[in-house]
C-alpha positions as CSV (number, residue, x, y, z in Angstrom):
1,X,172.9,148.4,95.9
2,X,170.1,149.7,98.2
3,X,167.3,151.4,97.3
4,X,164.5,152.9,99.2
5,X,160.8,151.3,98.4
6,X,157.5,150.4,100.5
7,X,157.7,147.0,101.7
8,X,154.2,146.3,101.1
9,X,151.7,143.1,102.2
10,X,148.6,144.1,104.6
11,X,147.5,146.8,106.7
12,X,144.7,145.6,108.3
13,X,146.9,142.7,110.7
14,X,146.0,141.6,113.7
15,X,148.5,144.1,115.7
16,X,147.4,146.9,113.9
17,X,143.7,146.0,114.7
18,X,145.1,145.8,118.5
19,X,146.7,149.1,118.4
20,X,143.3,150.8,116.7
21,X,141.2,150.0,119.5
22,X,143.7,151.4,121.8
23,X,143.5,154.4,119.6
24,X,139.3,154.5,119.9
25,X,140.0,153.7,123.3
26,X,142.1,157.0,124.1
27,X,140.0,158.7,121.5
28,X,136.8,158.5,123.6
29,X,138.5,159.6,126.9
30,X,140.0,162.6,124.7
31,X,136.5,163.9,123.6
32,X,135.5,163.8,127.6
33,X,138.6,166.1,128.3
34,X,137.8,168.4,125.6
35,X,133.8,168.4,126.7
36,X,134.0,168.5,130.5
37,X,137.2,169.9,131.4
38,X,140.3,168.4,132.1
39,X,139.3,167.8,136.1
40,X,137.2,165.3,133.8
41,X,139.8,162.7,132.9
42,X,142.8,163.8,135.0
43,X,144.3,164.1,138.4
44,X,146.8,166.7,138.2
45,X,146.3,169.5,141.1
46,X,147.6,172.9,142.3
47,X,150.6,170.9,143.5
48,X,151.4,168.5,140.0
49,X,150.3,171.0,137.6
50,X,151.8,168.7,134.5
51,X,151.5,164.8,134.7
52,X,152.0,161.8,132.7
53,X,151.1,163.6,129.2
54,X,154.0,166.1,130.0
55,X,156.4,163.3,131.1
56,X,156.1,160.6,129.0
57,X,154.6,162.2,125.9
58,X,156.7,165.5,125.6
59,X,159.6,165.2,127.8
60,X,160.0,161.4,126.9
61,X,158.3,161.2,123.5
62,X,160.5,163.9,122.0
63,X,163.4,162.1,123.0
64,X,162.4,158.9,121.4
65,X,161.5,161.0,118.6
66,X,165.4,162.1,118.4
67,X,166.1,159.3,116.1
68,X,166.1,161.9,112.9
69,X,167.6,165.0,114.7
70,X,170.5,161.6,115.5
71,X,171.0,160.8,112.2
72,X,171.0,164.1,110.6
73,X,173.1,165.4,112.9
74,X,175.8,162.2,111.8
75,X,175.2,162.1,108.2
76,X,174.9,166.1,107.5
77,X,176.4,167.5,110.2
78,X,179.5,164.8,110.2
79,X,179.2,164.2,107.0
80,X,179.2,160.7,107.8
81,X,177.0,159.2,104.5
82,X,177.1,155.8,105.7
83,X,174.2,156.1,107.7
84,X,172.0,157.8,105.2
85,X,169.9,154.4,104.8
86,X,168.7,154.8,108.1
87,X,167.8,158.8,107.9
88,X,164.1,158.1,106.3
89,X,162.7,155.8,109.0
90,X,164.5,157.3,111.5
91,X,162.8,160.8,110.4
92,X,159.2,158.9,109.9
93,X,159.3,157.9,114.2
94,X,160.3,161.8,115.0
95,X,157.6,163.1,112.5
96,X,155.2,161.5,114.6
97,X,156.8,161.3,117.5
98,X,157.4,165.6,117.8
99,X,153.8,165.7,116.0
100,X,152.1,164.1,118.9
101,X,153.8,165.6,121.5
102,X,152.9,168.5,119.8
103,X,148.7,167.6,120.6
104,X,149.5,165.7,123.9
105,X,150.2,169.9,125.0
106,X,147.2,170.6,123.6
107,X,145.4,168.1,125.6
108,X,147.3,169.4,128.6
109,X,146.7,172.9,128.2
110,X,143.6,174.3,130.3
111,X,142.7,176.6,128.3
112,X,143.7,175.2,124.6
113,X,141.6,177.1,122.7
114,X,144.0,180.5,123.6
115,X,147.2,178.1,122.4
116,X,147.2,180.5,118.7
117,X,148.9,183.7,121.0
118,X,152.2,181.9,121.3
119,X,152.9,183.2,117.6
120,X,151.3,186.7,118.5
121,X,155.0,188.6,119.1
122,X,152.8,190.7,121.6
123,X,152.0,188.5,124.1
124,X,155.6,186.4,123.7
125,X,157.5,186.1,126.8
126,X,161.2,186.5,125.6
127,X,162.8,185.7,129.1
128,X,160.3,182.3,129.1
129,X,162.1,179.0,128.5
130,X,158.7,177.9,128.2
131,X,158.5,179.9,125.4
132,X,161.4,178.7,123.5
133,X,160.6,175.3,123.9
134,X,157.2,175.6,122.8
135,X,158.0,177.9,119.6
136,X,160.9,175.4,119.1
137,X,158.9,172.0,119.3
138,X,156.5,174.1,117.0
139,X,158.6,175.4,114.2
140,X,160.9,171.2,114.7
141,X,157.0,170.0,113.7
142,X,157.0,171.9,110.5
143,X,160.5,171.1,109.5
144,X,159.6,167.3,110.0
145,X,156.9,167.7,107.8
146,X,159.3,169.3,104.9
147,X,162.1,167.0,105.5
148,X,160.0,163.7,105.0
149,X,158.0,165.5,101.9
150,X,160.7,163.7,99.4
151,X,159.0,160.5,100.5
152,X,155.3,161.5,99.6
153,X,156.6,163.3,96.5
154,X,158.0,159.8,95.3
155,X,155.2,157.9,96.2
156,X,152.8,160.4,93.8
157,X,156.1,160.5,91.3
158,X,155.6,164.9,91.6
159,X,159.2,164.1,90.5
160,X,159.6,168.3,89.5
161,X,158.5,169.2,92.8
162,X,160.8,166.7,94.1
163,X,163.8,168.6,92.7
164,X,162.5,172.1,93.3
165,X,162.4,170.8,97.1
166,X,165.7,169.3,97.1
167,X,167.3,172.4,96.2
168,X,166.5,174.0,99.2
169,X,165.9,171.2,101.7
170,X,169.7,171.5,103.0
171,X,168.3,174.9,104.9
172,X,165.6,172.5,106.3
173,X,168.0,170.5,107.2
174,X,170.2,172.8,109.2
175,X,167.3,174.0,111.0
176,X,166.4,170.3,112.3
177,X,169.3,170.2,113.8
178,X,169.6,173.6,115.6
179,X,165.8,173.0,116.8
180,X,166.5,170.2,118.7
181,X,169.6,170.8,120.4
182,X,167.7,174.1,121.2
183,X,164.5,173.0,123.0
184,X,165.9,169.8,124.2
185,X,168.7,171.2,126.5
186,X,165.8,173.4,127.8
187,X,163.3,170.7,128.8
188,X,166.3,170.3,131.1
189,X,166.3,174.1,131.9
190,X,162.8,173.9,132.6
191,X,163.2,172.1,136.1
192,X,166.1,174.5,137.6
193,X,163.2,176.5,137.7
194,X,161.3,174.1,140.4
195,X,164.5,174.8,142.9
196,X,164.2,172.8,145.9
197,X,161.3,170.8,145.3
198,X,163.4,168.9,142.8
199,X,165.1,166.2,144.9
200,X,169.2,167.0,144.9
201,X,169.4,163.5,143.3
202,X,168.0,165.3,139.7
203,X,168.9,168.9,140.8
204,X,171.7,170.7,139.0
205,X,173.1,173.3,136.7
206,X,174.1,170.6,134.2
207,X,170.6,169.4,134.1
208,X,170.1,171.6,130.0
209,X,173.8,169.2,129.2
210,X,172.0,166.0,130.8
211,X,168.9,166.6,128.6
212,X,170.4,167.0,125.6
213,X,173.4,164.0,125.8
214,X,170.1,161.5,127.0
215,X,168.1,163.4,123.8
216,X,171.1,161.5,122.0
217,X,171.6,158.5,123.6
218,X,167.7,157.6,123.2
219,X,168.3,158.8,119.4
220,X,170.8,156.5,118.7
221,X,169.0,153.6,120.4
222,X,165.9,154.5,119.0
223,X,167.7,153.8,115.8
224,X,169.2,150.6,116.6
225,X,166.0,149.2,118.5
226,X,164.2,150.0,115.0
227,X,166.3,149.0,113.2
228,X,167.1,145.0,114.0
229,X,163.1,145.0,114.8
230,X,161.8,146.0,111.2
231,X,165.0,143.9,109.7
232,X,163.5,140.7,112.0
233,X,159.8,141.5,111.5
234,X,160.0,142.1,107.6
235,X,162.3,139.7,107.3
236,X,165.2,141.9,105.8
237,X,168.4,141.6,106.1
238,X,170.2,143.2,108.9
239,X,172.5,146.2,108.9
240,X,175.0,145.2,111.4
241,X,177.9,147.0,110.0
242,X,176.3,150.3,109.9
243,X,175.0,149.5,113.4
244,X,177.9,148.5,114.9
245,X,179.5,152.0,114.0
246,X,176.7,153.5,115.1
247,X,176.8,151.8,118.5
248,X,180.3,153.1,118.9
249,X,178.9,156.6,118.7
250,X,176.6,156.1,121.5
251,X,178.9,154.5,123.9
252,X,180.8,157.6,124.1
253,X,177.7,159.2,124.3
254,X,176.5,157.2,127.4
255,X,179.9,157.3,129.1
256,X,179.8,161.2,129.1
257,X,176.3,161.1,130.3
258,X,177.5,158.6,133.3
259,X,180.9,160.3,134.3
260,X,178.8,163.5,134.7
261,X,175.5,162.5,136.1
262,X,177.6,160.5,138.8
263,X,180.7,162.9,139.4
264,X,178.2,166.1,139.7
265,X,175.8,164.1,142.7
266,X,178.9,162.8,144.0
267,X,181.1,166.2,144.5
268,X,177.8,168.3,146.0
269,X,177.7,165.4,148.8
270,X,174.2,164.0,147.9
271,X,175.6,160.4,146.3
272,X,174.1,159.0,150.2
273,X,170.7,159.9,149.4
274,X,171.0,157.6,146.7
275,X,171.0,154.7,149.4
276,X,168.3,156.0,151.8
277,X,165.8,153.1,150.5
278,X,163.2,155.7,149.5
279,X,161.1,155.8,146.4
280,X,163.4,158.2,145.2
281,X,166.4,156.9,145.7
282,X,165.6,153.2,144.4
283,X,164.3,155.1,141.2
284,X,167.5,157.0,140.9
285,X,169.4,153.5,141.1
286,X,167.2,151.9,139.0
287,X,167.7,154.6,136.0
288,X,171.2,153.8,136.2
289,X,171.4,150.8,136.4
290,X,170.0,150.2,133.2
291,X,171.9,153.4,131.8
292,X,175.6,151.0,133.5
293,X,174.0,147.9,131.7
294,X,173.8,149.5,128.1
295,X,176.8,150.8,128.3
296,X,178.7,147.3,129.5
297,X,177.1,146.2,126.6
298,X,178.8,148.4,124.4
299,X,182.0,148.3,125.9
300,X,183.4,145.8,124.1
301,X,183.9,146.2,120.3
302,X,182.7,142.3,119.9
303,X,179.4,143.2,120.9
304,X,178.4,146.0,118.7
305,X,178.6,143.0,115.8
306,X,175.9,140.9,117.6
307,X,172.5,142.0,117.1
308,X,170.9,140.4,120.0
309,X,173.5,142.2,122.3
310,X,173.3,145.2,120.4
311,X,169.1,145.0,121.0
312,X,169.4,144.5,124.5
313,X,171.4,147.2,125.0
314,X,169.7,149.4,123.0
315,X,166.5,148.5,124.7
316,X,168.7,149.2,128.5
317,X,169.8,152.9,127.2
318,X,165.9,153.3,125.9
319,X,164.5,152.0,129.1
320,X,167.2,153.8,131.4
321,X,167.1,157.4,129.4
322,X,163.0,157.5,129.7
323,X,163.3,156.9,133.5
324,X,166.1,159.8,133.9
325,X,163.7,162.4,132.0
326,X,160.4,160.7,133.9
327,X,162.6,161.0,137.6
328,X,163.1,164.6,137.0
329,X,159.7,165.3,136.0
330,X,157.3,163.4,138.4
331,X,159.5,161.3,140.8
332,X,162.1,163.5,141.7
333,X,159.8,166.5,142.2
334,X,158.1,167.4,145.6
335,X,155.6,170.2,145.5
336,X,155.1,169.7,149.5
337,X,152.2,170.6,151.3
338,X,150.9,167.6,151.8
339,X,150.6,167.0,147.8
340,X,150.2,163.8,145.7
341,X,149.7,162.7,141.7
342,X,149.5,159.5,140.4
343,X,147.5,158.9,137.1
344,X,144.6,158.4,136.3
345,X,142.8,156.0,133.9
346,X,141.6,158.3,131.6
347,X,145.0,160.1,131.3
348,X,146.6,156.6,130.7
349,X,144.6,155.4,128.0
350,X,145.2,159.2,126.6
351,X,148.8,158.7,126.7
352,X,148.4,154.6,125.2
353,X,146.2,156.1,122.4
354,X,148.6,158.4,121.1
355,X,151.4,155.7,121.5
356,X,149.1,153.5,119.4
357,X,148.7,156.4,116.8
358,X,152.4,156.6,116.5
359,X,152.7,152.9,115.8
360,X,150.0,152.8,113.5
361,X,151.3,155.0,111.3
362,X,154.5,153.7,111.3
363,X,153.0,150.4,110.6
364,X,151.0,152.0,107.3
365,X,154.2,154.5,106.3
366,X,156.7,151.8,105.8
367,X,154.3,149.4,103.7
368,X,153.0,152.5,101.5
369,X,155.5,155.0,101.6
370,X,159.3,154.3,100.3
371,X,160.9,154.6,104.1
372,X,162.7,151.3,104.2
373,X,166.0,150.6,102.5
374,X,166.2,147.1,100.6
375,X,168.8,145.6,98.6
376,X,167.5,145.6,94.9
377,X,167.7,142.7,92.8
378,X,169.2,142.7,89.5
């Protein structure tokens, strides 16, 4: 029998001292943004008006953070209850995950302080897919805050809170599953709206499906990846049954992803581009090939039953997924005219910082908080 309870031992470690400084690090460029004016700090332009902070901590971190939309969409959804031990720290990385994705916008935004009128129904744009994934990543935010309540409530033992909550938490529930296959399939949306200066390579009317299959696949393997690394790091035993099971889930998922993101460049003639030896087209290879590697892995049931194949394949799909959402943001796209982005310092250590928020309250959760499944002793 398993039952869910803080694993406890020290904060203060050396790797969460690493990660703080990263955090003051970020921290200090973030107060120059907010003081001088993102021109300060950044190097997007008239031609790249979103950069790194849009690509890797919206468009990517949101996907890493579809570990919990994953899980509840198996265990509720599917009513698949076998996998409820990994729902709570699955839930903890999209908690923080959406939640700083959710400031990494408000960083981006120039003029941040005028953010509240999204919520004013007067100045909302209806017809803006903007719009809906901004309300959506919003609303996802406050129902990651609900969901993962049961975990604080234990932790202060508010158990007739707890129960009130419970009652109604299958509505909350419901609604984190709706939210993400919502605003996910429209970060894909979002770039039809570029038109041509979205290489052909990325370009396509299946690009909302493609968003939301790779909002999966990095779920699932999100949830793998975290789960054989807590079990080796806090020296727990691992959960290579439920796993394995769940591995088989994404395989299908990745071979979907892969007969369509092949078959649709192939039948609109643009599969040669893919050999031209650009920048482009060795990026567009290079997603892929990690995507073809993850799922070799998984082809074979033997596999799914060995955790250092079913890491390494997890950590292909991870690495494979990012680059397909980071191509069709920043590589893929030409703006023309001459225009050119590349990062700057300021926007990187930004971008580490929040990472290194993310981890560091993972790191404290899971020793505080009961996240973790452990087998009790009798």
């Amino acid at each position: 029998m398993e039952t869910k309870q803080p694993l406890g031992g020290r904060v203060l470690t050396g790797p969460f001292v690493f990660f703080l400084i990263l955090v003051l690090i970020g921290a200090y460029f973030a107060a120059k943004r907010f003081t001088l004016g993102i021109g300060a700090v950044s190097n997007m332009n008239d031609g790249y008006p979103w950069g790194i902070w849009i690509a890797l901590d919206v468009v990517i971190g949101t996907a890493l953070a579809c570990g919990g939309y994953t899980m509840a969409l198996l265990t509720y959804a599917f009513n698949r209850g076998e996998y409820h031990p990994l729902v709570r720290p699955a839930l903890l990385t999209s908690l923080f995950g959406y939640s700083l994705a959710g400031i990494s916008v408000m960083i981006d935004i120039g003029r941040y302080w005028q953010a509240y009128n999204i919520i004013l129904p007067w100045h909302s744009n209806l017809h803006s897919v903007m719009f809906e994934v901004a309300l959506c990543i919003g609303a996802y935010c406050l129902v990651l805050w609900i969901e993962f309540a049961p975990a604080l409530l234990e932790k202060m033992k508010a158990d007739r809170l707890l129960k009130k909550l419970n009652r109604v938490l299958l509505i909350f529930i419901a609604l984190g599953i709706l939210l993400p296959t919502m605003h996910q399939s429209s970060l894909g949306t979002m770039m039809l709206m570029a038109g041509y200066k979205l290489s052909p390579l990325w370009r396509t009317a299946f690009l909302p499906l493609l968003f939301l299959l790779t909002a999966l696949i990095i779920g699932f393997a999100v949830v793998i990846y975290e789960s054989l690394f807590s079990s080796v790091t806090h020296r727990l035993p691992l959960e290579t049954t439920i796993l394995s099971k769940l591995a088989t889930v994404t395989f299908w998922c990745v071979l979907l992803f892969m007969v369509i993101r092949i078959e649709d460049v192939n039948l609109r003639g643009y599969l040669p581009l893919a050999f031209d030896g650009s920048l482009v087209s060795n990026m567009f290879l290079l997603e892929n090939t990690f995507l073809l590697c993850g799922l070799f892995l998984l082809m074979y049931p033997g596999n799914r039953n060995c955790p250092k194949l079913l890491f390494l394949s997890a950590s292909c799909l991870l690495i494979g997924g990012s680059l397909y959402r980071f191509n069709t943001y920043i590589t893929g796209f030409d703006p023309g005219n001459g225009w050119q982005y590349f990062p700057s310092v300021g926007e990187l250590c930004i971008t580490f910082g929040i990472v290194a928020v993310e981890i560091l309250g993972y790191m404290w959760c899971v020793k505080r908080l009961p996240i973790i499944s452990v087998p009790q002793t009798s």
